[in-house]
MDTraj code that builds the backbone (N, CA, C; nanometers):
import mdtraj as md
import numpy as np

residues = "UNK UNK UNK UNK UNK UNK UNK UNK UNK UNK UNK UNK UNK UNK UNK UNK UNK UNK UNK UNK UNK UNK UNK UNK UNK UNK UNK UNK UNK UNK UNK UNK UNK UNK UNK UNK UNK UNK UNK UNK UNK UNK UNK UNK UNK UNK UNK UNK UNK UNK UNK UNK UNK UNK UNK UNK UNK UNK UNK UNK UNK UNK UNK UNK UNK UNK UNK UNK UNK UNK UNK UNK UNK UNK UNK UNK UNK UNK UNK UNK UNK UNK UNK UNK UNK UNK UNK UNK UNK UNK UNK UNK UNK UNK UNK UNK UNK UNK UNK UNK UNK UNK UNK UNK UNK UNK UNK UNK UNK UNK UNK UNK UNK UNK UNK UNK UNK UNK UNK UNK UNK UNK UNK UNK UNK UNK UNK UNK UNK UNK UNK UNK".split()
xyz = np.array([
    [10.7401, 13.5188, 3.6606],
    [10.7831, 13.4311, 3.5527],
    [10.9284, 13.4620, 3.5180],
    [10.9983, 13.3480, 3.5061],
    [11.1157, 13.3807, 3.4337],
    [11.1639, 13.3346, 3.3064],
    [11.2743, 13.4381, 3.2825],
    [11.3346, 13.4627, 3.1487],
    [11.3648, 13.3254, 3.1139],
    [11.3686, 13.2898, 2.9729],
    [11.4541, 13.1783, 2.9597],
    [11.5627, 13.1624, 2.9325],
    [11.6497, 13.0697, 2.9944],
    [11.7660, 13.0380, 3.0367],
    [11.8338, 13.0171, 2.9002],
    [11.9872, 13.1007, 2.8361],
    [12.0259, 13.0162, 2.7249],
    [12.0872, 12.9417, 2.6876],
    [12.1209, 12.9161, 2.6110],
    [12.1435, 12.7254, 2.5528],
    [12.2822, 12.7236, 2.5268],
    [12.3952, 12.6727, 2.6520],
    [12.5234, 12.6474, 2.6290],
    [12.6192, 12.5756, 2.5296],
    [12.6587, 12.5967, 2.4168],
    [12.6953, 12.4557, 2.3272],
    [12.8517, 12.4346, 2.3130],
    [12.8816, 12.3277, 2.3380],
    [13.0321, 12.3245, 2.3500],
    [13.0285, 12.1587, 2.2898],
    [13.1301, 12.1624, 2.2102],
    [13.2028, 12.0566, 2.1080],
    [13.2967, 12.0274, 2.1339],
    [13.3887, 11.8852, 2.0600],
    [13.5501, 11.8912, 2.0431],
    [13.5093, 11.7632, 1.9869],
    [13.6416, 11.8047, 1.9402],
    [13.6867, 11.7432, 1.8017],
    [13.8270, 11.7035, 1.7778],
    [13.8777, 11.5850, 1.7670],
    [14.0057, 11.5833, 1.7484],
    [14.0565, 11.6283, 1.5859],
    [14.1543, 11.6871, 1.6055],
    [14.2579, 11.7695, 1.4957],
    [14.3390, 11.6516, 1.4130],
    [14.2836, 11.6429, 1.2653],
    [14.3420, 11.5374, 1.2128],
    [14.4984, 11.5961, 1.1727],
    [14.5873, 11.5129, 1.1260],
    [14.6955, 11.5773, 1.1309],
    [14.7210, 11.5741, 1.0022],
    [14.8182, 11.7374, 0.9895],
    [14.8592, 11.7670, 0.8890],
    [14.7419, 11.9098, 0.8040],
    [14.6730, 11.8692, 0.8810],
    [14.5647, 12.0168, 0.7889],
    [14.5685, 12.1241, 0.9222],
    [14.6964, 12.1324, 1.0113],
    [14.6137, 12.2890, 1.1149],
    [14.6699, 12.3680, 1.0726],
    [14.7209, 12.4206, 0.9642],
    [14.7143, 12.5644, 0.9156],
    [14.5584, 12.5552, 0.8439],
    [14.5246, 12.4531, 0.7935],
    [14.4349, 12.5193, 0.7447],
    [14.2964, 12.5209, 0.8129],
    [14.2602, 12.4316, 0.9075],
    [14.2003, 12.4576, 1.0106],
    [14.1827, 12.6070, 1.1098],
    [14.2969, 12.6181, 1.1339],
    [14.3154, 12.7398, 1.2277],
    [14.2322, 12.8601, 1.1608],
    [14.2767, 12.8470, 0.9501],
    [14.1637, 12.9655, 0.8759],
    [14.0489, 12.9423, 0.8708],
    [14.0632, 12.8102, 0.8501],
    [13.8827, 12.7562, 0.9225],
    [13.7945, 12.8226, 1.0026],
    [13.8766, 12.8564, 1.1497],
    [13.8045, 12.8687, 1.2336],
    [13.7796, 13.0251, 1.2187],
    [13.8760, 13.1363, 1.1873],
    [13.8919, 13.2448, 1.1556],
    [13.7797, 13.2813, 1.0813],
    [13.7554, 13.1706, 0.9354],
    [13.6436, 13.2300, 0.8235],
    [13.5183, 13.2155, 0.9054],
    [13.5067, 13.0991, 0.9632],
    [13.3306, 13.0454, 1.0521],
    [13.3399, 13.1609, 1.1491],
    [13.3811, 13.2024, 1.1863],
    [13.3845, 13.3143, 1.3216],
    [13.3540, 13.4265, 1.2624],
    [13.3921, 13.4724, 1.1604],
    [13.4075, 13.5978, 1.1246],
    [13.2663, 13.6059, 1.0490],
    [13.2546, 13.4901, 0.9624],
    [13.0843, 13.4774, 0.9133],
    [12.9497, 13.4606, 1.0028],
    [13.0122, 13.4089, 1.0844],
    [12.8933, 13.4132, 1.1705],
    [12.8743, 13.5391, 1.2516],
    [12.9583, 13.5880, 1.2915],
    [12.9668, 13.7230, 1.3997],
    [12.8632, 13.8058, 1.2622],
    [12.9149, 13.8168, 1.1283],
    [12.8363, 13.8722, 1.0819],
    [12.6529, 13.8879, 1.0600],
    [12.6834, 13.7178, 1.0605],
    [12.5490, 13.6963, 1.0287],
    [12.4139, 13.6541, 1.1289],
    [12.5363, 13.6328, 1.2571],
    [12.4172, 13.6057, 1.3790],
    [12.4025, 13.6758, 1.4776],
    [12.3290, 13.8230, 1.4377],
    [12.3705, 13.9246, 1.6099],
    [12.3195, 13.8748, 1.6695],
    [12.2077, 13.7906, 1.7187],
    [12.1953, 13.7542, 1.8148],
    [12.2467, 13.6523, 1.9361],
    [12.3509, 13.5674, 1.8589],
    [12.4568, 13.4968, 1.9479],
    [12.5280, 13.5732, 2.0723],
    [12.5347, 13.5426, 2.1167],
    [12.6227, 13.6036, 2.2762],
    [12.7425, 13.5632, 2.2649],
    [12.7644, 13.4718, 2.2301],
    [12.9127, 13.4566, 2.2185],
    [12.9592, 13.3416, 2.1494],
    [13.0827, 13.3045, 2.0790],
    [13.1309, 13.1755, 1.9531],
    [13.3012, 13.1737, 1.9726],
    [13.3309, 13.0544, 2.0352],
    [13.4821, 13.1067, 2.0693],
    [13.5369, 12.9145, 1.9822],
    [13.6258, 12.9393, 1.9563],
    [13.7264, 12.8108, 1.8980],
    [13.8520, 12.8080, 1.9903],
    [13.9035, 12.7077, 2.0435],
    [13.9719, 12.6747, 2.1255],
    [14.0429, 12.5546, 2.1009],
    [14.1816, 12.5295, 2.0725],
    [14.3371, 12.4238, 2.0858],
    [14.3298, 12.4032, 2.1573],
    [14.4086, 12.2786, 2.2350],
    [14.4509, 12.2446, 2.3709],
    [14.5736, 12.2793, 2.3435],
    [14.6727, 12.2710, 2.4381],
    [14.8188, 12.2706, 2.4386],
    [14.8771, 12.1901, 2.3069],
    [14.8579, 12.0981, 2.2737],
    [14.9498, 12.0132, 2.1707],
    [14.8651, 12.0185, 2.0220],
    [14.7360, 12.0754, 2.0131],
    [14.6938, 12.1436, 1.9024],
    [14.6017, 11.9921, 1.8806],
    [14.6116, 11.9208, 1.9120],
    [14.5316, 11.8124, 1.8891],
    [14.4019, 11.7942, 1.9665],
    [14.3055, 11.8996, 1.9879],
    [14.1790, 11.8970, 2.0403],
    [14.1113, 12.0260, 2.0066],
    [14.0058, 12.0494, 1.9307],
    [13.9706, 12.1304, 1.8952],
    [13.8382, 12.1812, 1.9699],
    [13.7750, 12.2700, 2.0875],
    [13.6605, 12.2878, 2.1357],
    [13.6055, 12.4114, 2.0701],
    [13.4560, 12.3738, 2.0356],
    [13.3717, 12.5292, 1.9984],
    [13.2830, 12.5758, 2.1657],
    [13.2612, 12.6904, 2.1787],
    [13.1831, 12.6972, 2.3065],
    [13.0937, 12.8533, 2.2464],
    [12.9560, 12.7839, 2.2548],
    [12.8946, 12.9522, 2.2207],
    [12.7838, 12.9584, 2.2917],
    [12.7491, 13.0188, 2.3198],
    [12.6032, 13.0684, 2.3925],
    [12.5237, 13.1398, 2.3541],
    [12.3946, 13.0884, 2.2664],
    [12.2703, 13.1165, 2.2326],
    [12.1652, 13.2027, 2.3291],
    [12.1422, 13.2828, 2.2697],
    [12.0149, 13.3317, 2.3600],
    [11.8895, 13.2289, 2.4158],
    [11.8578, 13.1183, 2.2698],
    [11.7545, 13.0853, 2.3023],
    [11.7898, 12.9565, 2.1826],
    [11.6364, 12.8722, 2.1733],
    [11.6880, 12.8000, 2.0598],
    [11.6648, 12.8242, 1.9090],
    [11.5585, 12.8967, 1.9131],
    [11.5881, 12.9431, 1.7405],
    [11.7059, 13.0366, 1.7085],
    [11.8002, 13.0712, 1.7981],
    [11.9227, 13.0990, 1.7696],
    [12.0367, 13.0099, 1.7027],
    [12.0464, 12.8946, 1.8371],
    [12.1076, 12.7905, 1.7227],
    [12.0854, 12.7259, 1.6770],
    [11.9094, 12.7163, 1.6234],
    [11.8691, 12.6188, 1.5053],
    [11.9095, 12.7613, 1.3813],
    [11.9379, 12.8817, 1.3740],
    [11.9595, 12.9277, 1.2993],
    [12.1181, 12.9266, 1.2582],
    [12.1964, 12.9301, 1.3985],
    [12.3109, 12.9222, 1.3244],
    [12.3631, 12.7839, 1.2355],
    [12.2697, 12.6455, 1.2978],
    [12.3098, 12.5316, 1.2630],
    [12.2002, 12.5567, 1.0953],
    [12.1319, 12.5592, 1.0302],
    [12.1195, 12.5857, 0.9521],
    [12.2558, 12.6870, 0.8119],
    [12.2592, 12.8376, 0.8898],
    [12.3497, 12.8987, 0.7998],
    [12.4706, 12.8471, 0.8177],
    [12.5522, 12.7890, 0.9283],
    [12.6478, 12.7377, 0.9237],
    [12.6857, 12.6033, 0.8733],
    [12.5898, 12.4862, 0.8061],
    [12.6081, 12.3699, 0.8040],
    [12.7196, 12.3390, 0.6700],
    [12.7406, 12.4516, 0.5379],
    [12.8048, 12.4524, 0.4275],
    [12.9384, 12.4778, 0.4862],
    [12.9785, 12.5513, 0.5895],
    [13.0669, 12.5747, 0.6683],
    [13.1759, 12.4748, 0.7722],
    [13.0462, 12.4468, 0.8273],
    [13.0650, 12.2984, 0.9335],
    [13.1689, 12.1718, 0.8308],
    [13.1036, 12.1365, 0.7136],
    [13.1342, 12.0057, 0.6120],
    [13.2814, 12.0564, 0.5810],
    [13.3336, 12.2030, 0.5517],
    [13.3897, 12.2560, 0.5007],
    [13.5281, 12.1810, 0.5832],
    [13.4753, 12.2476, 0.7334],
    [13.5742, 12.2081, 0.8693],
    [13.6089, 12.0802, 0.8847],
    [13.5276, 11.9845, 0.7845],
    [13.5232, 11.8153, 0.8707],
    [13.6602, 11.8040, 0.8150],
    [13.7353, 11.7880, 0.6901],
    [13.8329, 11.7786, 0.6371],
    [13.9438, 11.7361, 0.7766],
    [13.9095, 11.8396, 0.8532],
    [13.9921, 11.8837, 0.9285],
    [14.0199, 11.8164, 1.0684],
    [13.9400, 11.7624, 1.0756],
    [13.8942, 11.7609, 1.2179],
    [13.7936, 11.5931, 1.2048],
    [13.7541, 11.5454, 1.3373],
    [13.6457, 11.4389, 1.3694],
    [13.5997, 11.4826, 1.5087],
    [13.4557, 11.5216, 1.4744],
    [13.3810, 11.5412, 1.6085],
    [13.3694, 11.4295, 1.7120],
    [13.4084, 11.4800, 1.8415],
    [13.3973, 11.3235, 1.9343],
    [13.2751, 11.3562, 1.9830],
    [13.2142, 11.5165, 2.0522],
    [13.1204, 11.4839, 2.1613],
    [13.0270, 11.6411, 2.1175],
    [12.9034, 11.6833, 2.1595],
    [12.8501, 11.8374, 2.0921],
    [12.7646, 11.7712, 2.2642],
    [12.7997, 11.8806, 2.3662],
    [12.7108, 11.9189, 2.4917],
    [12.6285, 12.0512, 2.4406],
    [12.4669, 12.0032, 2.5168],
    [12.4380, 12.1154, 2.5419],
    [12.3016, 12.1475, 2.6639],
    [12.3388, 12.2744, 2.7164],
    [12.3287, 12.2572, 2.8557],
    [12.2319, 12.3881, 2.8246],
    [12.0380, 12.3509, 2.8419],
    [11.9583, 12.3869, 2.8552],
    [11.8558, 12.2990, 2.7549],
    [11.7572, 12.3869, 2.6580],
    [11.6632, 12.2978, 2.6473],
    [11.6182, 12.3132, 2.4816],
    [11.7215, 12.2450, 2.3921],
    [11.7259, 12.2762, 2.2577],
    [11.5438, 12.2463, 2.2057],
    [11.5299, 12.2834, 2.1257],
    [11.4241, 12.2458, 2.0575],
    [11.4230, 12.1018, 2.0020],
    [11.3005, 11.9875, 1.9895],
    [11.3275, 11.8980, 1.9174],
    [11.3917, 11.9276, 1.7734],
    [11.3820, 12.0272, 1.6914],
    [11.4186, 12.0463, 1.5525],
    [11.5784, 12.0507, 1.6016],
    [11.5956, 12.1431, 1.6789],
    [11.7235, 12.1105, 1.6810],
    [11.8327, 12.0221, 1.7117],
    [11.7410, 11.9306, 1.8041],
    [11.8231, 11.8130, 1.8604],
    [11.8280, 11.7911, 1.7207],
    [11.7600, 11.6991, 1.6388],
    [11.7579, 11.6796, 1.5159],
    [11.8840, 11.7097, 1.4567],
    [11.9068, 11.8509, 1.4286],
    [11.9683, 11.9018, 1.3414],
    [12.1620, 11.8956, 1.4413],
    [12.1263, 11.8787, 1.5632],
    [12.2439, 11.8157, 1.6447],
    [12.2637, 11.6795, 1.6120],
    [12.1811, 11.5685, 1.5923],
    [12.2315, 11.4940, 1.5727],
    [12.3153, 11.4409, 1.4369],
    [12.2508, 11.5153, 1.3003],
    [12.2722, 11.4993, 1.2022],
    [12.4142, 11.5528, 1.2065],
    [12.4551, 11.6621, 1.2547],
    [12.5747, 11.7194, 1.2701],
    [12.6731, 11.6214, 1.3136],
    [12.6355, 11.6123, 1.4243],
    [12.7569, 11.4331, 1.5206],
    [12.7796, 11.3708, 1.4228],
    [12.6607, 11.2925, 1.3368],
    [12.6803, 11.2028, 1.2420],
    [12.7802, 11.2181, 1.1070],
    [12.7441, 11.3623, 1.0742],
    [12.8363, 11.3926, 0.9616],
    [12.9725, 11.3742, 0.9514],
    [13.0092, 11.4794, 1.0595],
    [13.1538, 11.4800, 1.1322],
    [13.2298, 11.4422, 1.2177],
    [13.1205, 11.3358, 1.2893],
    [13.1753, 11.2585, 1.3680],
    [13.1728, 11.0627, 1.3515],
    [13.0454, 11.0790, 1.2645],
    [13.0659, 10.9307, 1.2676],
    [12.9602, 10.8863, 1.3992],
    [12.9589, 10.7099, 1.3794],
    [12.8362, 10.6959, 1.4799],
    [12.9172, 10.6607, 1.6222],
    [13.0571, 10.7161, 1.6286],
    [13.0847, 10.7329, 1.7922],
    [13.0922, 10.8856, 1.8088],
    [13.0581, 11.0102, 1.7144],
    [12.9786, 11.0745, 1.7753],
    [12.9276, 11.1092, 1.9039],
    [12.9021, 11.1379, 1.9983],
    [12.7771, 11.1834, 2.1176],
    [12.7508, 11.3386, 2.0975],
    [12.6345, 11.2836, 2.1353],
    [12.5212, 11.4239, 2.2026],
    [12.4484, 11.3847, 2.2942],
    [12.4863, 11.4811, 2.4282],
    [12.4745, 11.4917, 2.5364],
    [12.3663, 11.6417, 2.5280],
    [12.2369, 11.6355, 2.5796],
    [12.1731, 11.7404, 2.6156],
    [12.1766, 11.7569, 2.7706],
    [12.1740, 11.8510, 2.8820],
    [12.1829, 11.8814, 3.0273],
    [12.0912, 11.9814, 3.0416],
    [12.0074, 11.9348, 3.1582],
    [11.9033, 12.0266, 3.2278],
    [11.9199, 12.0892, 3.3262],
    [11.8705, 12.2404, 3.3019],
    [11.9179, 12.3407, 3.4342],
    [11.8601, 12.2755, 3.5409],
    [11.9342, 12.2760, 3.6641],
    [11.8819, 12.2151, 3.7924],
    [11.8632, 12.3324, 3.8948],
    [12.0143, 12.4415, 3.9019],
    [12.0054, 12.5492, 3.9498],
    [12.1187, 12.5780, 3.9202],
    [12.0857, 12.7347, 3.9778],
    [12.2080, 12.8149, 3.9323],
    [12.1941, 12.9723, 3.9536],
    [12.2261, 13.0597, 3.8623],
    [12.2566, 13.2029, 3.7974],
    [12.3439, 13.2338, 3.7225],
    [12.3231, 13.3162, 3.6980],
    [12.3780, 13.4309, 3.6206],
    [12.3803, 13.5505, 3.5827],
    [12.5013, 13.6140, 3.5747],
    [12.5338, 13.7678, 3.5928],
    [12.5836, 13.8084, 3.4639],
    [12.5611, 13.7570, 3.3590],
    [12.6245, 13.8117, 3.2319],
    [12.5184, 13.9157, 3.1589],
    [12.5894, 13.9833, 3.1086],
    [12.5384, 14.0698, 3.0297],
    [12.4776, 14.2360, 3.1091],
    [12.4572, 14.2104, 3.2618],
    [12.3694, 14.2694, 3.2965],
    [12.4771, 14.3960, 3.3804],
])
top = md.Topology()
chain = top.add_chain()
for i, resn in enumerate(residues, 1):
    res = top.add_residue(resn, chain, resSeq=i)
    for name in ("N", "CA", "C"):
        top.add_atom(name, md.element.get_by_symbol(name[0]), res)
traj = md.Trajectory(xyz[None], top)
């Protein structure tokens, strides 16, 4: 039997203009709160493009009550960020829970509006060498 595979999540968002200083602390405070509050995340990275006008999150969950937990403690956080930003697209590449699709879609909607997407992707094949 094998382990289960975890749940890739990657976003972007275009950078409205005129708020990336305060965005940039944005991303600093959500990072720093969450590292606190979610050991079990593997990893939560925020990412610019070159001209500062594209904003990507990329984190990797162990599993999915990982990020139905972070999307829960983080959602006062998330609203905080919209100011800032408009979500275009939230991928995620394994096999969220229905609660969480849910709680993915409500997210798109908030901050993104109904052009929004959520894209879920199924492992077909592969590996991986992390952690080990």
């Amino acid at each position: 039997m094998t382990e289960p595979l975890p749940l890739y999540y990657v976003d972007r968002s275009d950078v409205r203009p005129g708020g990336l200083d305060e965005l940039r602390a944005g991303m600093r405070d959500l990072a720093a709160f969450v590292e606190e509050r979610e050991p079990r995340l593997l990893a939560y990275h925020f990412y610019l493009d070159d001209s500062a006008a594209t904003m990507s999150v990329v984190a990797v969950h162990p599993d999915s009550a990982s990020l139905e937990l972070h999307l829960e403690l983080g959602g006062p956080k998330f609203r905080a960020l919209g100011a800032h930003l408009r979500l275009r697209t939230i991928d995620v590449y394994g096999r969220p829970s229905p609660a969480v699709v849910t709680r993915l879609r409500a997210k798109a909607e908030l901050l993104g509006g109904p052009e929004a997407t959520l894209t879920l992707h199924t492992h077909e094949a592969g590996f991986s060498r992390l952690g080990g």
